[in-house]
Backbone as a ProteinNet text record, in pm:
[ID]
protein_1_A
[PRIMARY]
XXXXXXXXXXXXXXXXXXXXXXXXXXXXXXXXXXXXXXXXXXXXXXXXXXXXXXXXXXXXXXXXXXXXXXXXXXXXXXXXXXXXXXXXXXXXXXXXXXXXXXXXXXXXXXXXXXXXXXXXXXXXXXXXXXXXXXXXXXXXXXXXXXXXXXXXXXXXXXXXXXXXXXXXXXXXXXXXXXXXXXXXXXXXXXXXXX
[TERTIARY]
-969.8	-835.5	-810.8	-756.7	-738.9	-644.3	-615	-531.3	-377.9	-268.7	-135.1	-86.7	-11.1	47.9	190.7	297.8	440.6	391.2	514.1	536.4	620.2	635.6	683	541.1	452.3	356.1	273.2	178.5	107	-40.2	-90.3	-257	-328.2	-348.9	-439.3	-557.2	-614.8	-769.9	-802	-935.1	-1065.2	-1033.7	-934.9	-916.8	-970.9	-984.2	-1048.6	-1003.9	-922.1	-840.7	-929.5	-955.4	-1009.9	-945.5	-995.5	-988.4	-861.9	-750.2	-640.6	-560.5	-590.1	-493.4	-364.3	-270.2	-121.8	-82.4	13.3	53	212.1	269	427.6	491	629.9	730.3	665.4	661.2	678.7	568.8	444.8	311.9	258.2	167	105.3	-56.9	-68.1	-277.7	-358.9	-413.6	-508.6	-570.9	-671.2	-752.9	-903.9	-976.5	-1100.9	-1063	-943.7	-886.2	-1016.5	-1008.6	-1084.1	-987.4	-980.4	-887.7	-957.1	-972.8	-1089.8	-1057.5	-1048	-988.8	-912.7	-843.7	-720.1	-640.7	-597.3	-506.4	-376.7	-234.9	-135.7	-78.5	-24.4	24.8	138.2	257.2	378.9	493	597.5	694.5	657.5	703.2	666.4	540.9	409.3	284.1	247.4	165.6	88.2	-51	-185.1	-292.9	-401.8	-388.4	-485.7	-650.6	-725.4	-797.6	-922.5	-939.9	-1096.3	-1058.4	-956	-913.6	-955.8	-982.9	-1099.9	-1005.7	-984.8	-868.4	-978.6	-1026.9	-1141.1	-1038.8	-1108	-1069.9	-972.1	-890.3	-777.3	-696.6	-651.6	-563.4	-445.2	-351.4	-187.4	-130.3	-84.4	-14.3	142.8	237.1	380	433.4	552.3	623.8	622.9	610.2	614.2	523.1	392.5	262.3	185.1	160.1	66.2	-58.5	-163.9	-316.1	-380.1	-424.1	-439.2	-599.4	-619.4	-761.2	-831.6	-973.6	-1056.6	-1010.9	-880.6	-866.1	-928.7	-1020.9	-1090.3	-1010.4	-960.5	-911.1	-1018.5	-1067.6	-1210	-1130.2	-1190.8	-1155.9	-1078.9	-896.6	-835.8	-711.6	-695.4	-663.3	-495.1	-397.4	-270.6	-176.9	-162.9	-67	92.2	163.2	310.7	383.6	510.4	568.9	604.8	577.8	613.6	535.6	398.7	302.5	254.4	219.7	220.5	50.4	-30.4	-146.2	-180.7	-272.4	-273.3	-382.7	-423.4	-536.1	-617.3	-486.1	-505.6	-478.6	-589.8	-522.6	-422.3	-424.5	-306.4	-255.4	-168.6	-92.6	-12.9	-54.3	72.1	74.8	237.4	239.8	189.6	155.4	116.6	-33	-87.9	-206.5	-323.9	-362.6	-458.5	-570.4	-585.5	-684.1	-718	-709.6	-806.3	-925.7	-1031.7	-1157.5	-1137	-1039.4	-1031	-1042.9	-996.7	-980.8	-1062.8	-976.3	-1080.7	-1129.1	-1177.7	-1227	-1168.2	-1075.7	-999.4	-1051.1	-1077.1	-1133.7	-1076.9	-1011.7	-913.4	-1044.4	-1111.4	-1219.3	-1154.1	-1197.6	-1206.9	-1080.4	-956.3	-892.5	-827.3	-833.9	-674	-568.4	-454.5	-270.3	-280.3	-173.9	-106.7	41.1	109.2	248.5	360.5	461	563.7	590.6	591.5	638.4	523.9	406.1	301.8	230.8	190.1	110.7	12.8	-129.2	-267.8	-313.2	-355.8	-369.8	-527	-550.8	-662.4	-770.1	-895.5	-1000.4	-1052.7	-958.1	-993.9	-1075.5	-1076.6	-1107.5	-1066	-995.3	-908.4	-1036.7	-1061	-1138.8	-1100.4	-1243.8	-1218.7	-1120.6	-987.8	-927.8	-821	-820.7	-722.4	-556.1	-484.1	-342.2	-277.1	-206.1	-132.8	17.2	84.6	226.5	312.7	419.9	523.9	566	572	608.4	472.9	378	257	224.2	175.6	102.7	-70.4	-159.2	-247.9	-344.3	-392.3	-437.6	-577.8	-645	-773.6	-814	-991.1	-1068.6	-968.5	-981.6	-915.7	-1030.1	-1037.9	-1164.1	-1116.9	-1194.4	-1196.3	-1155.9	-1084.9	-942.4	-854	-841.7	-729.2	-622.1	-522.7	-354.9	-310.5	-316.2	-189.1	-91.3	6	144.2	182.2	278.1	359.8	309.8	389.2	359	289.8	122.7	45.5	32.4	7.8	-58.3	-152.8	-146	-239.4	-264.1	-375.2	-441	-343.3	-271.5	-148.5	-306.2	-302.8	-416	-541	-580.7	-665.6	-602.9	-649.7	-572.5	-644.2	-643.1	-729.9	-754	-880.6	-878.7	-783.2	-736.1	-607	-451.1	-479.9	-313.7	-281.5	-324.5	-287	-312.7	-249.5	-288.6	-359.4	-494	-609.8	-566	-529.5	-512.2	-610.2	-664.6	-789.2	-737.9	-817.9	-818.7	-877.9	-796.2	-860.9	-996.2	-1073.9	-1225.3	-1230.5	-1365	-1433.8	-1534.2	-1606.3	-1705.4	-1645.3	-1701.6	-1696.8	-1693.6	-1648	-1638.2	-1498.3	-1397.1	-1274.9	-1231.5	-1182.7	-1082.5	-981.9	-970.6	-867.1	-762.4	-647.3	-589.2	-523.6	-537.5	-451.2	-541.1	-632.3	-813.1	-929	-933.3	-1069.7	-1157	-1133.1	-1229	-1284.8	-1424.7	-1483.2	-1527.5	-1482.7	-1465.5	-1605.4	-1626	-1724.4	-1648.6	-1627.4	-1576.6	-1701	-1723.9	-1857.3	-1792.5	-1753.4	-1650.5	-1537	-1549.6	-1424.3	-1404.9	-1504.6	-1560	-1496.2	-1497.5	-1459.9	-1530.4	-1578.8	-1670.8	-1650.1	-1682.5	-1614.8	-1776.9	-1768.7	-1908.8	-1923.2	-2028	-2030.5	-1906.6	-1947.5	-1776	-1828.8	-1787.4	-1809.4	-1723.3
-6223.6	-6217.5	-6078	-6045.9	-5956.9	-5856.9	-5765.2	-5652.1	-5672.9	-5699.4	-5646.7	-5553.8	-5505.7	-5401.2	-5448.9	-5342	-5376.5	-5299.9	-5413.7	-5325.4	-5217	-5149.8	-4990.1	-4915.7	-4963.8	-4876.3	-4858	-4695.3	-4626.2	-4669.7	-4718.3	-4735	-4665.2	-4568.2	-4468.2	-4564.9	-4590.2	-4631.2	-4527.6	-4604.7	-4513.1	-4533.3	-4567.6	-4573.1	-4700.9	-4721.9	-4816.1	-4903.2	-5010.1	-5043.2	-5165.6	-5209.9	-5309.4	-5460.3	-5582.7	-5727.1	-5701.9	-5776.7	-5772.5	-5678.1	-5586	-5429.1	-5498.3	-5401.2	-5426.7	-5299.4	-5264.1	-5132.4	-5133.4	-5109	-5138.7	-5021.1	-5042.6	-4922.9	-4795.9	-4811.1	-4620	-4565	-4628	-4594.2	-4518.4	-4355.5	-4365.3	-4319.2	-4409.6	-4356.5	-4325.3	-4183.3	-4124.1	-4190.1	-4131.9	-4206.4	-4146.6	-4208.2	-4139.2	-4198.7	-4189.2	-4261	-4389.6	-4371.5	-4517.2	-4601.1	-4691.2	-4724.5	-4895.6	-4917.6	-5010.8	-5124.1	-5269.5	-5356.5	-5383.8	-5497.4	-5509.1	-5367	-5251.3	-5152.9	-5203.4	-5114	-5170.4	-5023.6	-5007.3	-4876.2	-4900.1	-4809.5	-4844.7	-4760.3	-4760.7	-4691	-4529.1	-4504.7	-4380.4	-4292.4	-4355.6	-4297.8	-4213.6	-4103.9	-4037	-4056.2	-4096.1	-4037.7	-4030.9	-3940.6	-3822	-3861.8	-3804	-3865.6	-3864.3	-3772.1	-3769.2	-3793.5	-3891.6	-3865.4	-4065.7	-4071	-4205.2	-4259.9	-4418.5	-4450.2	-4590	-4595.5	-4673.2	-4826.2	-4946.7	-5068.8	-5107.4	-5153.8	-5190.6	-5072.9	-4992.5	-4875.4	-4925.6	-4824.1	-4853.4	-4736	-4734.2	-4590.5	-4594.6	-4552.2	-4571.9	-4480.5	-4526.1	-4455.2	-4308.4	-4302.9	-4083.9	-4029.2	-4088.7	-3992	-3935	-3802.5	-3799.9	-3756.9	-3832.3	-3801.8	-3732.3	-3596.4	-3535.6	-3503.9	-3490.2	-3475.3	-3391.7	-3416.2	-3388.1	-3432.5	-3544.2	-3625.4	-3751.9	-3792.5	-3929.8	-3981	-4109.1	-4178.6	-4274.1	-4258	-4373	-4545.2	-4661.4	-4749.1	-4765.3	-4815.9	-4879.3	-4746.6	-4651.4	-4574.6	-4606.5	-4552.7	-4598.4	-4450	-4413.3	-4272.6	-4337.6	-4250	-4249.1	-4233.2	-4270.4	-4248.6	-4063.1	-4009.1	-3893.5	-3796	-3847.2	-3770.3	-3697.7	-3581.5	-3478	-3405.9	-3423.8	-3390.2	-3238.3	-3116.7	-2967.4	-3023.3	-2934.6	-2927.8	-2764.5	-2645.6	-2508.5	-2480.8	-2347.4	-2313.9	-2203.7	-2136.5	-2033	-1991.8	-2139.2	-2156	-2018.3	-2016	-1927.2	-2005	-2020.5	-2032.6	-1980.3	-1822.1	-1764.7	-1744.9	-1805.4	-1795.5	-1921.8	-1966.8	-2037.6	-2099.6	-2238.2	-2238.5	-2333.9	-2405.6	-2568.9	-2601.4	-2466.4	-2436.6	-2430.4	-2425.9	-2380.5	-2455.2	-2630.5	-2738.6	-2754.5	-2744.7	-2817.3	-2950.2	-2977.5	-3165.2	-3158.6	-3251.9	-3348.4	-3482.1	-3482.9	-3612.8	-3677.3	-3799.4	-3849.6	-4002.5	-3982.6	-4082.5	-4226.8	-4322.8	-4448.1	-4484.4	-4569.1	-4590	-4492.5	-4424.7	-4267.7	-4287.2	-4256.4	-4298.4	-4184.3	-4136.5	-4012.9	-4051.5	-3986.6	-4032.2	-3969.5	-4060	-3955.7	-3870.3	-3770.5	-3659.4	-3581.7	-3600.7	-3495	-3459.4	-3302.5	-3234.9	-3227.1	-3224.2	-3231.9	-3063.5	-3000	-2891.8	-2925.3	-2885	-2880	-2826.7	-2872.5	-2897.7	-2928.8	-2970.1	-3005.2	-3203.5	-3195.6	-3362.1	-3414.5	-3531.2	-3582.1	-3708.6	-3699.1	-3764.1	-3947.7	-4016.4	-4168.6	-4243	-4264	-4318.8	-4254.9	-4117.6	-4046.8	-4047.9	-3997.2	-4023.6	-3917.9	-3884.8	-3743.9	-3781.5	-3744.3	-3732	-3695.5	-3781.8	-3777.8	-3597.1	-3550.5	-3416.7	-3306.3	-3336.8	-3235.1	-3126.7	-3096.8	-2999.6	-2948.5	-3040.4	-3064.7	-2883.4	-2843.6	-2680.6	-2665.4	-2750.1	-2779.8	-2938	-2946.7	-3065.4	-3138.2	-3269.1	-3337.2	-3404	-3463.5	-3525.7	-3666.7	-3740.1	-3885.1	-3898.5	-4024.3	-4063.7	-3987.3	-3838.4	-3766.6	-3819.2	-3781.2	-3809.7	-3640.2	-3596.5	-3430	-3411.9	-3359.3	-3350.2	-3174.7	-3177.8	-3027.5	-2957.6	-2799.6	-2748.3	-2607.3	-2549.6	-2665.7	-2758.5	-2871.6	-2974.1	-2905.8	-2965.6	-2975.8	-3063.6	-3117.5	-3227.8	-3263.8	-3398.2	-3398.6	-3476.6	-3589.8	-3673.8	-3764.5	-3858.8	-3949.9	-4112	-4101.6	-4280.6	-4383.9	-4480	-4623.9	-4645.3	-4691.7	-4760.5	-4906.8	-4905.9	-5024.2	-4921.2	-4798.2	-4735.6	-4691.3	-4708.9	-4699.2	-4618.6	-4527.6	-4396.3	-4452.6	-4364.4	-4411.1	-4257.9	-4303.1	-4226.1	-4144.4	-4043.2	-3989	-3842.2	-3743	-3539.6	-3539.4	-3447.7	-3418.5	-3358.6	-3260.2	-3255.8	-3303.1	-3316.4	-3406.5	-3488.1	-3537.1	-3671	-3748.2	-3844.8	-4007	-4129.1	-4236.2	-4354.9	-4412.8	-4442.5	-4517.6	-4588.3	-4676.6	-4769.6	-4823.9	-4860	-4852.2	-4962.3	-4972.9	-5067.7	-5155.7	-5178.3	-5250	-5366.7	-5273.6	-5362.2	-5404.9	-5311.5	-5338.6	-5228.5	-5175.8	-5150.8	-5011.7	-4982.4	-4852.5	-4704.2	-4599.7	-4502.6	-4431.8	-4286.8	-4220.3	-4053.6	-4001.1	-3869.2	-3755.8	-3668.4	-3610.1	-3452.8	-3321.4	-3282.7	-3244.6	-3220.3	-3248.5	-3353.4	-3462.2	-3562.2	-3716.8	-3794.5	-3931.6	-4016.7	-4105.3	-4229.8	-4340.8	-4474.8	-4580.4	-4599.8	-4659.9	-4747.7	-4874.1	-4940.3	-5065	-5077.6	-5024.7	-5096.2	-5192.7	-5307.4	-5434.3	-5436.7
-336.2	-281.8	-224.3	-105.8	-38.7	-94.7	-70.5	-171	-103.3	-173.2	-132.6	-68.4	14.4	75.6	88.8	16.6	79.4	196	296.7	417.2	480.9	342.2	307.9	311.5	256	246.1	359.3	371.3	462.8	425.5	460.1	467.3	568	537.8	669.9	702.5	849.9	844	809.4	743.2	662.7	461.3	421	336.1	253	155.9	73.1	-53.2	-37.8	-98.5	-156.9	-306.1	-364.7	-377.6	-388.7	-408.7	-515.7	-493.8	-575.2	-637.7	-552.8	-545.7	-524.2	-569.4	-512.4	-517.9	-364.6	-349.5	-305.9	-386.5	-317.6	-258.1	-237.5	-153.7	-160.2	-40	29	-52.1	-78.3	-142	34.4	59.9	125.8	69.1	126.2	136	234.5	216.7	297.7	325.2	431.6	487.7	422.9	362.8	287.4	139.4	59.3	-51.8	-93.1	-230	-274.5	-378.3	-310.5	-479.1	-492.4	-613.5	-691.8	-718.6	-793.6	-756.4	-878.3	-874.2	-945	-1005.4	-915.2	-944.9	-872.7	-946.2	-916.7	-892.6	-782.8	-749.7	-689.9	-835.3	-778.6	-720.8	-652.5	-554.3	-554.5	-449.6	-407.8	-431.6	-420.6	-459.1	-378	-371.4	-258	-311.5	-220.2	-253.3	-184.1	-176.6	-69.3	-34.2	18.6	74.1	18.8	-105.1	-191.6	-304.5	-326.4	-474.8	-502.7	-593.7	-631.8	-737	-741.5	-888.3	-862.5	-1019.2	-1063.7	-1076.4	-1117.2	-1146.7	-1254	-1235.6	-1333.7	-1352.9	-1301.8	-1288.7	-1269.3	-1377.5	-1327.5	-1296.7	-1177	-1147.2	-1123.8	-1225.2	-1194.9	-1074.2	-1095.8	-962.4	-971.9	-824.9	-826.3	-883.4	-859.9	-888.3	-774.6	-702.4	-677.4	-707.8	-633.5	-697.4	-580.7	-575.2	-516.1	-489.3	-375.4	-372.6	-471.5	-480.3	-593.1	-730.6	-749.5	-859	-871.8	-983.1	-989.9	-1157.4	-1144.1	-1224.8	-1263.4	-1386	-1400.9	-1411.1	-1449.6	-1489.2	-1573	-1562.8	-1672	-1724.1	-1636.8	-1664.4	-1647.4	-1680.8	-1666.2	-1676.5	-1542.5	-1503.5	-1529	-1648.1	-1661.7	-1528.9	-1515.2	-1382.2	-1425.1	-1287	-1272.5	-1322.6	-1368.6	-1407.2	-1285.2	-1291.5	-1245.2	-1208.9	-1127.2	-1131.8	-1011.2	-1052.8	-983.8	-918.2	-763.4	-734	-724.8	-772.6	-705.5	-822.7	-921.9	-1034	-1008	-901.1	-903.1	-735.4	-698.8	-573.3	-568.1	-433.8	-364.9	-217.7	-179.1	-57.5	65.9	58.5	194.9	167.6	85.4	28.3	74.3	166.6	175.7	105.7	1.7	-76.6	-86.9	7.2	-42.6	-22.9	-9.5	-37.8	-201.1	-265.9	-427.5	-499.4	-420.3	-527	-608.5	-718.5	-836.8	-929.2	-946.6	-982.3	-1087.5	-1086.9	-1232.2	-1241.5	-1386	-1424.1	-1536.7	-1507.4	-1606.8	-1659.1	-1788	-1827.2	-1858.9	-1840.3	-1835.7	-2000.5	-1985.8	-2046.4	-2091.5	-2041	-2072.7	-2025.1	-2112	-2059.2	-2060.3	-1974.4	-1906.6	-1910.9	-2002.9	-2035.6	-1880.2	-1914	-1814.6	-1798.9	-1722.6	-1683.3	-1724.9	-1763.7	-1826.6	-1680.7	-1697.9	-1596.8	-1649.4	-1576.1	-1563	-1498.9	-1516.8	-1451.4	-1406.1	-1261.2	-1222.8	-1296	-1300	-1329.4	-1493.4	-1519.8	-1615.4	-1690.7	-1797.8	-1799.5	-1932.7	-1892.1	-2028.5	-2048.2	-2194.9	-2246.1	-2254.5	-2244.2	-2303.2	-2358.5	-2333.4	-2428.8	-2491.7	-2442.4	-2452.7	-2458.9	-2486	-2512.7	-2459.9	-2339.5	-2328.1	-2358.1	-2414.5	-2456.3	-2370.2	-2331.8	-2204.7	-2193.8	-2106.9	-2076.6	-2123.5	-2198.1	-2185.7	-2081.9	-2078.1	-2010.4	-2078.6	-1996.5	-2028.8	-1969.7	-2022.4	-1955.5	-1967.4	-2089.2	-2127.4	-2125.8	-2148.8	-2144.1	-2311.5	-2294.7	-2368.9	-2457.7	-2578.2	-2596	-2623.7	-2623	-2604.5	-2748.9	-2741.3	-2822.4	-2882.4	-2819.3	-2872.6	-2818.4	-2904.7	-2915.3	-2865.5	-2733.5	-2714.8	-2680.9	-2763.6	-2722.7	-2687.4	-2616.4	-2624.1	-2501.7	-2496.1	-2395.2	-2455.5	-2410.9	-2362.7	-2487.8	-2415.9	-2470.4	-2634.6	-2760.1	-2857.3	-2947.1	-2971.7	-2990.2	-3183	-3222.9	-3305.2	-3406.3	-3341.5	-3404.2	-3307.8	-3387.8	-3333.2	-3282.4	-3157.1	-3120.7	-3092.3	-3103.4	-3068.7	-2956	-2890	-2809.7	-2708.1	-2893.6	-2828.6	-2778.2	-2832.7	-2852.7	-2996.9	-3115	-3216	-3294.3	-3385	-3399.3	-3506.3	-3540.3	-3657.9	-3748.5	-3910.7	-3983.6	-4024.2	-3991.4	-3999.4	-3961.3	-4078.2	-4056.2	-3872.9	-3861.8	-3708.7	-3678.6	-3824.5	-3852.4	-3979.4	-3984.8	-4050.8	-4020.3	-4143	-4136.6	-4212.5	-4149.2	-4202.2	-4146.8	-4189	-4049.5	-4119.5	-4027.1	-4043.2	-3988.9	-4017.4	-3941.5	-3924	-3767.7	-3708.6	-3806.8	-3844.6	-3917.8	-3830.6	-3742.7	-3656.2	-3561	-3534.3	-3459.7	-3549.5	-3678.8	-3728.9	-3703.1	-3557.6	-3495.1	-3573.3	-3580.3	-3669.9	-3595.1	-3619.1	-3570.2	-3642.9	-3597.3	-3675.2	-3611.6	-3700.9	-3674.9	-3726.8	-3600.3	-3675.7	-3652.5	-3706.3	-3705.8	-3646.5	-3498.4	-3416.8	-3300.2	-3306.4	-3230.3	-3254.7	-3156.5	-3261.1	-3160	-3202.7	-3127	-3218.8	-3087.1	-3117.8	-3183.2	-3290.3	-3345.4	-3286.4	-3250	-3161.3	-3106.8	-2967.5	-2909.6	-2827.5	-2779.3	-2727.2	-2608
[MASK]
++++++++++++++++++++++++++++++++++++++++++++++++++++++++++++++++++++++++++++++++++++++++++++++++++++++++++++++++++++++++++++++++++++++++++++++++++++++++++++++++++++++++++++++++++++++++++++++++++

């Protein structure tokens, strides 16, 4: 099935829109843009022309994704989340030789209003907390809140916070999935994930 477009929205040629995309109001997309299939990108989006949003992506209203941003698979941007491409803009300052690669990993929420600062990478599964300010690499299934951003606890793959020390060994589980964790001391991995 061919991808949606309101006819508010900008589709630059050259751009790359996937099988059962939907892109509504006043969404524009560069031309060079990849966006993957079944993503849903909603009112007022911008996204630029090297910036990549993997399969099953949800992007709320008033995000832009700015070049050298890649959103892996399944990822779901809060409305008004906030993503850098320059670590230290100045207007009379010329720098988009500077951009730096942001990498948001496969099943990471990005709450509302939270900023991403360029070059950094929010881990697997990750959790950023509405209004954050993300300044460092995130690790896969952390829970970070505050400004900056610091890691509170550990969260599920489904969403659910897993009662578990933030270091440590052991293996736990999730109470809500089943699902079995292995914390090796500031690390967390899913055990057989399916």
């Amino acid at each position: 099935m061919k991808p949606f477009f309101h006819e508010t929205a900008v589709i630059d040629e050259g751009a790359k829109v996937g099988e059962h995309s939907r892109i509504w109001h006043f969404v524009h997309v560069s031309s060079g843009a990849r966006i993957g299939r079944h993503v849903t990108i909603g009112q007022n989006v911008f996204v630029a022309g090297t910036a990549v949003i993997g399969d099953h992506c949800k992007v709320q209203n008033n995000v832009s994704i700015y070049d050298n941003v890649t959103l892996e698979d399944y990822v779901f941007c809060g409305p008004s989340a906030v993503f850098t491409n320059v670590h230290n803009p100045r207007a009379h300052v010329e720098r988009k030789h500077e951009y730096r690669e942001t990498l948001i990993k496969r099943g990471a929420t990005l709450g509302a209003n939270c900023t991403i600062v360029c070059g950094t990478v929010v881990g697997c599964y990750a959790f950023i907390g509405a209004g954050a300010v993300v300044t460092s690499d995130v690790q896969d299934f952390a829970l970070v809140v505050g400004v900056p951003a610091r890691q509170t606890a550990w969260i599920s793959r489904n969403g659910d916070k897993i009662p578990i020390p933030l270091k440590g060994k052991g293996e736990y589980c999730c109470p809500h999935t089943g699902d079995v964790y292995c914390l090796d001391g500031d690390s967390l991995t899913l055990v057989d994930p399916s």
